[in-house]
DSSP file (Angstrom, degrees, kcal/mol; ACC not computed):
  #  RESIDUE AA STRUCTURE BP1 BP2  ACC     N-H-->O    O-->H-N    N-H-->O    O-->H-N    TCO  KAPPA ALPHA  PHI   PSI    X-CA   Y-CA   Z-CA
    1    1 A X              0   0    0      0, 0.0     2,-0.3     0, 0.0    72,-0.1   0.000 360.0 360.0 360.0 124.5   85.7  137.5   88.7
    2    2 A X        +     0   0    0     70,-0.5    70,-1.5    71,-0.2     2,-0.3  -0.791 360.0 171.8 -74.3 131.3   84.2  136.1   91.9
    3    3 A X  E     -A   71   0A   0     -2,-0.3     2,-0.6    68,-0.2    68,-0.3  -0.880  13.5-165.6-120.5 112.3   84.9  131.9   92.1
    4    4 A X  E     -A   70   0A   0     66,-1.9    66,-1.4    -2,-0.3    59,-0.1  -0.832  20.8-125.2-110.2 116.9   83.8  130.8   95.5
    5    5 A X  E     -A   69   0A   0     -2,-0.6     2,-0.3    57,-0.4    64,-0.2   0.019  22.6-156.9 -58.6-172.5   85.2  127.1   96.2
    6    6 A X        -     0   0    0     62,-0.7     2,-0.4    14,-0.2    62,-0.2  -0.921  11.4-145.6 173.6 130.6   82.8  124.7   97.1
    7    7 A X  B     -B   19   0B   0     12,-4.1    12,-3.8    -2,-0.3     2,-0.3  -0.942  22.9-151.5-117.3 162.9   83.5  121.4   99.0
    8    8 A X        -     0   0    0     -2,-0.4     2,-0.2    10,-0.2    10,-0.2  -0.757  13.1-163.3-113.3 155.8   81.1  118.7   97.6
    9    9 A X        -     0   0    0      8,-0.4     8,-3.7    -2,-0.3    -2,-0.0  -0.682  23.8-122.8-174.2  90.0   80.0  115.8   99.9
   10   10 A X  B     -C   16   0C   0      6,-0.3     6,-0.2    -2,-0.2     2,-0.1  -0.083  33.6-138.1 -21.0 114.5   78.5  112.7   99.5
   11   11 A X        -     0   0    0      4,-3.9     4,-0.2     1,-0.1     3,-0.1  -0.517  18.7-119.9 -98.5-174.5   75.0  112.5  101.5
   12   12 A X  S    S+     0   0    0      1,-0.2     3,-0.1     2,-0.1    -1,-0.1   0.843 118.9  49.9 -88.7 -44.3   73.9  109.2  103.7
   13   13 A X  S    S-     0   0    0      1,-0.2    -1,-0.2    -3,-0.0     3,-0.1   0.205 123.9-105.7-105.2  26.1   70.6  109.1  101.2
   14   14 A X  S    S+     0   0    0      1,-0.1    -1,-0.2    -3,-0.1    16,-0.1   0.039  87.2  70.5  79.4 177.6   72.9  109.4   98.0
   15   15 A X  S    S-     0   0    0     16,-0.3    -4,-3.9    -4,-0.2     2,-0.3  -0.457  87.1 -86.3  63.9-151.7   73.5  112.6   95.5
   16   16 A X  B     -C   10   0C   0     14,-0.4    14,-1.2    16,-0.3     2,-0.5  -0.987  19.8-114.0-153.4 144.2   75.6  115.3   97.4
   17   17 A X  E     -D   29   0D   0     -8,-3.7     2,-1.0    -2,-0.3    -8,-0.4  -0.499  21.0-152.9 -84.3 130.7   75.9  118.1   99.5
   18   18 A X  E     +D   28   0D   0     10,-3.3    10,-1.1    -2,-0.5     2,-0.3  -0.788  18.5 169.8-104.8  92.1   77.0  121.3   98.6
   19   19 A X  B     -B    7   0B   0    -12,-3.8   -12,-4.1    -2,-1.0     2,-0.5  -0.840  27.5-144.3-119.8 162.3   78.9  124.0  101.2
   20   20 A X    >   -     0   0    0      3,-0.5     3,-1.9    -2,-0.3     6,-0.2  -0.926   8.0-160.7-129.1  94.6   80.6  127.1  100.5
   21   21 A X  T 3  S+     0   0    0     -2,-0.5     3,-0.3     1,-0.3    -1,-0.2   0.885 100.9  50.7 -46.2 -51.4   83.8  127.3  103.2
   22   22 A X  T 3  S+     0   0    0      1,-0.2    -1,-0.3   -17,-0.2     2,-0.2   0.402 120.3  36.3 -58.4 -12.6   83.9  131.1  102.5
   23   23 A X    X   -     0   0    0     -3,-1.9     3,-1.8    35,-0.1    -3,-0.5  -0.795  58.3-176.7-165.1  66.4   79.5  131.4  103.2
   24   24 A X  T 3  S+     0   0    0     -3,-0.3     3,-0.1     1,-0.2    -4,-0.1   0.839  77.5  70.8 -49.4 -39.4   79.1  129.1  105.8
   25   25 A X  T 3  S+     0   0    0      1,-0.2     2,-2.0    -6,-0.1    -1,-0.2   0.907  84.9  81.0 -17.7 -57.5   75.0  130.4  105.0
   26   26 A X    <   +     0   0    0     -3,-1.8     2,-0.4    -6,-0.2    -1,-0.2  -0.439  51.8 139.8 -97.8  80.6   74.9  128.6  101.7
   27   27 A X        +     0   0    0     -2,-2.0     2,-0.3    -3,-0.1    -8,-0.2  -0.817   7.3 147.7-112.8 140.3   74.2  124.9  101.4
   28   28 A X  E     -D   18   0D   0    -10,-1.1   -10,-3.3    -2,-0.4     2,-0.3  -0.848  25.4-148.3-139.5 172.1   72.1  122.8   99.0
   29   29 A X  E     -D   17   0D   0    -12,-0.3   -12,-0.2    -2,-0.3     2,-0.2  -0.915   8.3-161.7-145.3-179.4   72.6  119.6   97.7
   30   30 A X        -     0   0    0    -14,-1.2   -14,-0.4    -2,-0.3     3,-0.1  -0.634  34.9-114.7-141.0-158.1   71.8  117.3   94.3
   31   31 A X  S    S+     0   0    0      1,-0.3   -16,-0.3   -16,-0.2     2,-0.3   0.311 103.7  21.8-114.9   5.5   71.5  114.1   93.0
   32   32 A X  S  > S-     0   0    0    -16,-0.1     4,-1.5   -18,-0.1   -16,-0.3  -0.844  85.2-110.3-138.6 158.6   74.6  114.4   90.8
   33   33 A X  T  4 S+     0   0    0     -2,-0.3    -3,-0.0     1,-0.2     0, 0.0   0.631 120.1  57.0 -64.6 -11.3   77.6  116.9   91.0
   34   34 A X  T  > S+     0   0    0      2,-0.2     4,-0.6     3,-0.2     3,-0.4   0.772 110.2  39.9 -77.5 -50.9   76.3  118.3   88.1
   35   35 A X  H  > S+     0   0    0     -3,-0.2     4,-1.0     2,-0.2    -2,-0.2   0.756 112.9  52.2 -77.4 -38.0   73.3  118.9   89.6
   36   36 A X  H  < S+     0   0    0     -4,-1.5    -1,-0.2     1,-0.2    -2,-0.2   0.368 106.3  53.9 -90.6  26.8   74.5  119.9   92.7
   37   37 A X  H  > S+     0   0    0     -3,-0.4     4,-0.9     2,-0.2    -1,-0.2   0.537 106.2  53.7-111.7 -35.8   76.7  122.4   91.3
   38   38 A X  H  X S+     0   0    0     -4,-0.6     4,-0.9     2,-0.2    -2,-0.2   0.740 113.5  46.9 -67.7 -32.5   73.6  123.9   89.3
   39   39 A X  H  X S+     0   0    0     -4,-1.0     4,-1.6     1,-0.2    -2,-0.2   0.933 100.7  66.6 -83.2 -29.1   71.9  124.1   92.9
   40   40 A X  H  > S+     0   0    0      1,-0.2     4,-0.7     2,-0.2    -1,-0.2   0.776  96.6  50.4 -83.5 -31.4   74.7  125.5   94.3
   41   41 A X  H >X S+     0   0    0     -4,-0.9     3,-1.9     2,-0.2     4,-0.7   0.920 108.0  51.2  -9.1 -90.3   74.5  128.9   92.4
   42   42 A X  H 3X S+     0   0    0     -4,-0.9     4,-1.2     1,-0.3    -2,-0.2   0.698 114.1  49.4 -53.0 -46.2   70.9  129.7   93.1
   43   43 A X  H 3X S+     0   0    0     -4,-1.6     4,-1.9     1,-0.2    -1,-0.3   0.681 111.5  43.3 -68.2 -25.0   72.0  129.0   96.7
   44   44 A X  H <X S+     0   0    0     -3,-1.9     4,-0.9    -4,-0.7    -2,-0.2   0.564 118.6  48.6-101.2 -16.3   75.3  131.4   96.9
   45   45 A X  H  X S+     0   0    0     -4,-0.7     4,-2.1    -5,-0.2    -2,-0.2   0.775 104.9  53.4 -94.6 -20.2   73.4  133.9   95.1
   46   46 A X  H  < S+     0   0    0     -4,-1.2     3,-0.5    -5,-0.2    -2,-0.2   0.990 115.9  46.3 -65.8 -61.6   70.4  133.7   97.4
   47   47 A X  H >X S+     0   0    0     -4,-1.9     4,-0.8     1,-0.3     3,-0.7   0.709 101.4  56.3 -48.5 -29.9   72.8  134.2  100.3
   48   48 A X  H 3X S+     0   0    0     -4,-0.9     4,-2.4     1,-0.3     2,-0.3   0.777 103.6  55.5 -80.2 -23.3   74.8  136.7   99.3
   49   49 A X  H 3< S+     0   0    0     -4,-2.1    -1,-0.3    -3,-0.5    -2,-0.1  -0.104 110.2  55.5 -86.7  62.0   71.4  139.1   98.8
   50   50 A X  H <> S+     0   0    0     -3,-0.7     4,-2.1    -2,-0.3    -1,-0.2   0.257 103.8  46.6-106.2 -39.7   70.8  138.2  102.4
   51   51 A X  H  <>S+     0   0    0     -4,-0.8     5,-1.4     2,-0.2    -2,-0.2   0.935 117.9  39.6 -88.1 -39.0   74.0  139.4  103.3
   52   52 A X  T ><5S+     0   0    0     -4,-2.4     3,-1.7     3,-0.2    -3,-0.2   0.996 109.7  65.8 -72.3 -55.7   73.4  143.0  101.2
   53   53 A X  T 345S+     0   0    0      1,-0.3    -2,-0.2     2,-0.1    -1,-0.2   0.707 115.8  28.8  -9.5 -68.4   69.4  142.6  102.7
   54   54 A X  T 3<5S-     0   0    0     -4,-2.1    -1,-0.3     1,-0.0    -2,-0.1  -0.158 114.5-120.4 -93.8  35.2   71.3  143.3  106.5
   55   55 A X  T < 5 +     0   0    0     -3,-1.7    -3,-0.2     1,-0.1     2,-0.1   0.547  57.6 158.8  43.4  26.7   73.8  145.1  105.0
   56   56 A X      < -     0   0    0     -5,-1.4    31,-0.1     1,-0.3    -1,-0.1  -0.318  50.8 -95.7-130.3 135.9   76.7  142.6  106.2
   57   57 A X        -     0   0    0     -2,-0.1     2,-0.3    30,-0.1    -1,-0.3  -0.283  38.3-125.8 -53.9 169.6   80.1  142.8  104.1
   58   58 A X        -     0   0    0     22,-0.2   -35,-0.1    -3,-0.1    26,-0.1  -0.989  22.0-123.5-109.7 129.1   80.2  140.2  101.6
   59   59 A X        -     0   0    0     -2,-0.3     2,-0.3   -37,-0.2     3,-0.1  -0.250  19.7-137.6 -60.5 149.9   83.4  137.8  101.7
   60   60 A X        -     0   0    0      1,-0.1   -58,-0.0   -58,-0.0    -1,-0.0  -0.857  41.4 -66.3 -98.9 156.5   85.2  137.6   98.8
   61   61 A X        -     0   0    0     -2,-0.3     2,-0.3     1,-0.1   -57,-0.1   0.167  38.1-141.3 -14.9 158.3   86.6  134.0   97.5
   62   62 A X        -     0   0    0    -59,-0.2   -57,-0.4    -3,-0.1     2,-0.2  -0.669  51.0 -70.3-123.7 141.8   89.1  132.2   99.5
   63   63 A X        -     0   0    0     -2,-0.3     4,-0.2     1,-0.1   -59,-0.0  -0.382  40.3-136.7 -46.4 118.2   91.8  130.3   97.0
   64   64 A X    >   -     0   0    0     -2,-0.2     3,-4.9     1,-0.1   -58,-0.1   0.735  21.7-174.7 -61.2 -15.9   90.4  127.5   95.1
   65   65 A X  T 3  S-     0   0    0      1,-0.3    -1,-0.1   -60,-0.1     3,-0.1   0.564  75.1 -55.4  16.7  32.6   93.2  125.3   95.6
   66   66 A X  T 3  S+     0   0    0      1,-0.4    -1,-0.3     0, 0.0     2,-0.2   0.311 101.2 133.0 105.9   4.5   91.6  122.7   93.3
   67   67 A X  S <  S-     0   0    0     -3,-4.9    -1,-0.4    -4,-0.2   -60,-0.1  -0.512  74.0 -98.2 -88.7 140.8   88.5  122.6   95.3
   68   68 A X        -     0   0    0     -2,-0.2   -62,-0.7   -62,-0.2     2,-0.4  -0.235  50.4-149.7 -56.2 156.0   85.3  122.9   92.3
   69   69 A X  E     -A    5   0A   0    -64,-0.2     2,-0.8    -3,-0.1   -64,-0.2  -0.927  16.5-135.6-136.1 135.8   84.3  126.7   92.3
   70   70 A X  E     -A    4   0A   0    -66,-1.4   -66,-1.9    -2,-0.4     2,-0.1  -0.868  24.1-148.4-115.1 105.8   81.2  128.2   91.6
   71   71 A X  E     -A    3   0A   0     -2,-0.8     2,-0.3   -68,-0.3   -68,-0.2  -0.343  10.1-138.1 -80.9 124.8   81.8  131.3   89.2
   72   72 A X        -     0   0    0    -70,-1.5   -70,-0.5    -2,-0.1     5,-0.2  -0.955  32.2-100.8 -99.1 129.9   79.3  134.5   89.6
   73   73 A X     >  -     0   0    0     -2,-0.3     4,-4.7     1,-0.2     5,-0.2   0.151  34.0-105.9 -78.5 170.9   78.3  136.0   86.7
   74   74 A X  T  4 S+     0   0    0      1,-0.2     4,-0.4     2,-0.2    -1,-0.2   0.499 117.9  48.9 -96.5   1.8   80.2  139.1   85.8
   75   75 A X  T  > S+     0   0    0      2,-0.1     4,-1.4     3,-0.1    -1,-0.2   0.756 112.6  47.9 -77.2 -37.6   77.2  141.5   86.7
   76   76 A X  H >> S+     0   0    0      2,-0.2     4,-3.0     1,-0.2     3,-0.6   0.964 104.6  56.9 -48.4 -58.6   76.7  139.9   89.9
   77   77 A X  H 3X S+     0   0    0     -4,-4.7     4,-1.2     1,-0.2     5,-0.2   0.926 107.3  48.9 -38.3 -51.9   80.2  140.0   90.7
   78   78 A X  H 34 S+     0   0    0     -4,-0.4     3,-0.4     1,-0.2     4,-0.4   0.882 107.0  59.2 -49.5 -36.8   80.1  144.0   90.2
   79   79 A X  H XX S+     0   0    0     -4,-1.4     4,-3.0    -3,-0.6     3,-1.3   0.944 111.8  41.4 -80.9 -44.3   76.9  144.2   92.5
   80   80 A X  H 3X S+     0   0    0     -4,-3.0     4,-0.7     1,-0.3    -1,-0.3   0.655 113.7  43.8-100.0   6.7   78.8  142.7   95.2
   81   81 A X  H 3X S+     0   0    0     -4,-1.2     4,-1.0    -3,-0.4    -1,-0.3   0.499 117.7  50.0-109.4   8.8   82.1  144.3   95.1
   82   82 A X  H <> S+     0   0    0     -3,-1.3     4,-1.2    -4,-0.4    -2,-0.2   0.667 109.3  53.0 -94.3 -15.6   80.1  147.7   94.6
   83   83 A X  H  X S+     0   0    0     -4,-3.0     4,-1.6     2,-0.2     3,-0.3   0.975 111.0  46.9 -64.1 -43.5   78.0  146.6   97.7
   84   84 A X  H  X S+     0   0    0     -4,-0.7     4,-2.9     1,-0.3     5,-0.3   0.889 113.9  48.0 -61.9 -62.9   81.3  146.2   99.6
   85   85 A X  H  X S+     0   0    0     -4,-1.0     4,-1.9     1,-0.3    -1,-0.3   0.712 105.8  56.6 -53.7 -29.2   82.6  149.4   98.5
   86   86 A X  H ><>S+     0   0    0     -4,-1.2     5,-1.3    -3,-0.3     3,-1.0   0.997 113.7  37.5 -72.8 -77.8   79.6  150.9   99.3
   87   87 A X  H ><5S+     0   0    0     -4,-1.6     3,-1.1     1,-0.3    -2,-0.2   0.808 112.7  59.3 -49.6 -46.8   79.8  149.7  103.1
   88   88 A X  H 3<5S+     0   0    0     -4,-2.9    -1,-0.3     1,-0.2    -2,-0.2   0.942 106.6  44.2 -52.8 -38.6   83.5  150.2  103.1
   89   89 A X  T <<5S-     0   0    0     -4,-1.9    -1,-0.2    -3,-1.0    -2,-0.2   0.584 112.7-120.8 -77.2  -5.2   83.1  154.0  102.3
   90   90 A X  T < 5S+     0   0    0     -3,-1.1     2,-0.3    -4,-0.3    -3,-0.2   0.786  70.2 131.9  74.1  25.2   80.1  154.2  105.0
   91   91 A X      < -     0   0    0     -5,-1.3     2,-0.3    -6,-0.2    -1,-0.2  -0.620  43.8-150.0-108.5 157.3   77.5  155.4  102.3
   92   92 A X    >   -     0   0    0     -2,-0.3     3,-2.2     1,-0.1     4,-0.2  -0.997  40.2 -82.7-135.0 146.7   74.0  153.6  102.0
   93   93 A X  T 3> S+     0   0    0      1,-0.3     4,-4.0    -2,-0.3    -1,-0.1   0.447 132.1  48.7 -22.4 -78.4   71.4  153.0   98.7
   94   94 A X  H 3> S+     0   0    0      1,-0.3     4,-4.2     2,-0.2    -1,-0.3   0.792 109.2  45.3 -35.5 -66.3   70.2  156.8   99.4
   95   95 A X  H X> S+     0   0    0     -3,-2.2     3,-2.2     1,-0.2     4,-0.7   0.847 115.9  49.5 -52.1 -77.4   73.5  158.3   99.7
   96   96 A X  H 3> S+     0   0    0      1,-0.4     4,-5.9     2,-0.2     5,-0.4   0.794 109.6  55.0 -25.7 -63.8   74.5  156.0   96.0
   97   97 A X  H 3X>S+     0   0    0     -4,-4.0     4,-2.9     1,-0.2     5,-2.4   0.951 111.8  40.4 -50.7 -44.6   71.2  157.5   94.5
   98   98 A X  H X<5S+     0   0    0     -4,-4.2     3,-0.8    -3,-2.2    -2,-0.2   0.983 115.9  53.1 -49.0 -58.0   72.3  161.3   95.2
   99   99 A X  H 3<5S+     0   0    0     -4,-0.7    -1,-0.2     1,-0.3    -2,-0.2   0.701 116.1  31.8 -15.7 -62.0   75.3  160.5   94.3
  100  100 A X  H 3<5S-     0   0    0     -4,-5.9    -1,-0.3    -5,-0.2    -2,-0.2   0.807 108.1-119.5 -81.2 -21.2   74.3  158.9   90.7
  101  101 A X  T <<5S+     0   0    0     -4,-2.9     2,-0.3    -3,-0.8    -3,-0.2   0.762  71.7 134.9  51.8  47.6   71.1  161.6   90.5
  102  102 A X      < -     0   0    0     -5,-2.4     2,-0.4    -6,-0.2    -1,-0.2  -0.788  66.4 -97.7-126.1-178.9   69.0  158.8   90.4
  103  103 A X    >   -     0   0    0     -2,-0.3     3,-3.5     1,-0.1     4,-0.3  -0.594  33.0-123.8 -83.0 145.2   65.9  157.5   91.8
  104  104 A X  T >> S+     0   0    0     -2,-0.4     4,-1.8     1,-0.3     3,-0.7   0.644 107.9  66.6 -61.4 -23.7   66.1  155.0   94.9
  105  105 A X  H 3> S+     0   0    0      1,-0.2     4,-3.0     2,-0.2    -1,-0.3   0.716 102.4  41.5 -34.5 -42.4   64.3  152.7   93.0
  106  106 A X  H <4 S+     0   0    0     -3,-3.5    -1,-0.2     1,-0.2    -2,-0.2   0.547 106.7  58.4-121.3  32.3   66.9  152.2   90.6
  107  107 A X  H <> S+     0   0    0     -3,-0.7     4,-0.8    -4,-0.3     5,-0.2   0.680 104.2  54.3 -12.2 -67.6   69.5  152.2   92.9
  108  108 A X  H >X S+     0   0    0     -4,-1.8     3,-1.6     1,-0.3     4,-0.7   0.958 113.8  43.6 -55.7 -50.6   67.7  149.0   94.8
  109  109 A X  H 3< S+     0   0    0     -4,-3.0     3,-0.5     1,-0.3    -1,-0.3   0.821 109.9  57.6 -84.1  -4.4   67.5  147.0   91.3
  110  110 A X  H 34 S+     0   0    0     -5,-0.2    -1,-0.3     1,-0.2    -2,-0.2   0.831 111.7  39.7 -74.7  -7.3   71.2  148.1   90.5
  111  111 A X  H << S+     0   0    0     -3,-1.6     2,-0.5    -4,-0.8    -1,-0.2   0.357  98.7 110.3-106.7  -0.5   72.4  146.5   93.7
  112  112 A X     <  -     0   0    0     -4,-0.7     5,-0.2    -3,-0.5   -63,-0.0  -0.687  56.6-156.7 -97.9 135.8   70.0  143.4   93.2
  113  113 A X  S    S+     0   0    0     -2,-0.5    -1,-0.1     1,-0.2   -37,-0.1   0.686  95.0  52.4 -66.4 -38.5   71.3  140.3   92.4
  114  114 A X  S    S+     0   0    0    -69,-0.1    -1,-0.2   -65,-0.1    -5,-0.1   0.740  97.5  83.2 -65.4 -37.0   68.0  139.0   90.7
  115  115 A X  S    S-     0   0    0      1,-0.1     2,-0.6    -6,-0.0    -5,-0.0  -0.179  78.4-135.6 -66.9 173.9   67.8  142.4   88.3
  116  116 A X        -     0   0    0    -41,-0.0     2,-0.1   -40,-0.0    -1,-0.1  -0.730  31.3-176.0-138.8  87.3   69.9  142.3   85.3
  117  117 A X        -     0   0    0     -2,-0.6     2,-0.2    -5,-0.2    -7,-0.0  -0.457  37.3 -94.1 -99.5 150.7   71.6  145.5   85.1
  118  118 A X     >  -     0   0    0      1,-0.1     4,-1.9    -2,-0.1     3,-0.4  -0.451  21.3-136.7 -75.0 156.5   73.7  146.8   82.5
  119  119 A X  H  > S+     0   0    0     -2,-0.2     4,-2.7     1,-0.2    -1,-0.1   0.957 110.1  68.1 -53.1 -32.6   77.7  146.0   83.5
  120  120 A X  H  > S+     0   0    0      2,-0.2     4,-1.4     1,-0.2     5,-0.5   0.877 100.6  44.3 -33.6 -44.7   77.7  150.2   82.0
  121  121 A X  H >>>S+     0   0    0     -3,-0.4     4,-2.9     2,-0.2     3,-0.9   0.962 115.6  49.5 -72.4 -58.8   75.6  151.3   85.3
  122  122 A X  H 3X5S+     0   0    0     -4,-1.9     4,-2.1     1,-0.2    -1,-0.2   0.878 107.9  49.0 -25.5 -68.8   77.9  149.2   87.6
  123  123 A X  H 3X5S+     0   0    0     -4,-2.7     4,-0.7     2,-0.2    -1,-0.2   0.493 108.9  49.6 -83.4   9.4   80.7  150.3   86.5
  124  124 A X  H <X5S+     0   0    0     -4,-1.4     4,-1.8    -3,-0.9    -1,-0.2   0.516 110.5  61.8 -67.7 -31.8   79.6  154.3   86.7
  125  125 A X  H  X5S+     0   0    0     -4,-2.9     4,-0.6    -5,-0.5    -2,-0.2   0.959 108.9  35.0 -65.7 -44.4   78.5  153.1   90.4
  126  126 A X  H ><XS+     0   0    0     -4,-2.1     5,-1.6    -5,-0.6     3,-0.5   0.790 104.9  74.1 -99.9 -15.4   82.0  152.2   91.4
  127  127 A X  H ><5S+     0   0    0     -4,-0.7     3,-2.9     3,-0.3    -2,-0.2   0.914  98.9  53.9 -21.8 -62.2   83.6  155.3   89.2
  128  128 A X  H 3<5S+     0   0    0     -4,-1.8    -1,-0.2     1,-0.3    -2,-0.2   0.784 105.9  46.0 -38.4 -51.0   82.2  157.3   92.1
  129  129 A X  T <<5S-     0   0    0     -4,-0.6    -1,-0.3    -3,-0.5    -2,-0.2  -0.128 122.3-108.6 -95.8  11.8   83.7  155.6   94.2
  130  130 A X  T < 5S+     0   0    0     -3,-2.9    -3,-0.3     1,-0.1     2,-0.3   0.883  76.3 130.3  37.4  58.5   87.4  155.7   92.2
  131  131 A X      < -     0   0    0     -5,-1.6     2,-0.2    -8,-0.1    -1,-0.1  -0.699  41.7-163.7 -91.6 167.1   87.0  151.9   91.3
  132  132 A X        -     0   0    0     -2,-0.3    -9,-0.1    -3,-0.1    -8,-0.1  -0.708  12.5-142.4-116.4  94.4   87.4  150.3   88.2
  133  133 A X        -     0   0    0     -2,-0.2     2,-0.5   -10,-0.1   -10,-0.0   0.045  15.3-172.3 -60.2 166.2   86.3  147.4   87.7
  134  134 A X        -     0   0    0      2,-0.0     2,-0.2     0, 0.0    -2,-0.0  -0.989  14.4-145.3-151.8 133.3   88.1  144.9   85.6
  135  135 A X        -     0   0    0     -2,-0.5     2,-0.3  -134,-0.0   -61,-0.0  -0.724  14.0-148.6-132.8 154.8   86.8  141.7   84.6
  136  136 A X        -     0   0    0     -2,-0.2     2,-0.8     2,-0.0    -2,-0.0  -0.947   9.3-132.5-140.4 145.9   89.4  138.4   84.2
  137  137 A X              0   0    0     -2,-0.3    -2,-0.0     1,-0.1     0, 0.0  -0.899 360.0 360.0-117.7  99.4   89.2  135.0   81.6
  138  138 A X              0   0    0     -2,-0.8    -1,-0.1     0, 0.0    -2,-0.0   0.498 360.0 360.0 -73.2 360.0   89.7  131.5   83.2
């Protein structure tokens, strides 16, 4: 499970600002916390395929230490600690596809954040790679 804290911040023109210490990138704001906690998703997710776009490690979470968290869903999460694996091992979408014996096409939507892949494929992805993934209940 990915949680990436999140400081919240009262703006000048009311609702609130939304920043991600770990993704300096990824700011929005709302007119509620509620709201700007909804925004702040779209936004952390938009950044992070920026950072697989340029290939760029991804950070992982920093401790929440009570600070409100914004939670990645548990497919997302997979795409970005198989993207990080990916880069750590020095292999790129091509390499992934021989690898799986698939086509590069569906490589690209298994690593995309927008696609909605099964967790199955993921975790075959990071197999390769001797990971497991493991998924965790707050």
């Amino acid at each position: 499970m990915l949680a990436y804290p999140v400081h919240l911040e009262p703006a000048e023109e009311g609702g609130f600002v939304v920043t991600f210490p770990d993704i300096p990138e990824a700011i929005t704001e709302g007119d509620d916390e509620t709201e700007a906690l909804v925004w702040a998703q779209d936004a952390l997710e938009t950044m992070l395929e920026s950072y697989m776009d340029d290939r760029q490690r991804i950070p992982y979470p920093s401790p929440a230490n009570g600070r409100p968290v914004v939670v990645l869903p548990v497919v997302a999460a997979g795409k970005v600690i198989l993207h990080n694996t990916m880069l750590d091992a020095g292999k790129k979408k091509a390499d992934l596809a021989r690898m799986l014996n698939l086509a590069p096409t569906l490589v690209d939507r298994l690593l995309s954040l927008r696609h909605k892949s099964r967790i199955e494929q993921i975790e075959t992805a990071l197999a390769i790679f001797g990971k497991k993934l493991v998924v965790d209940v707050i």
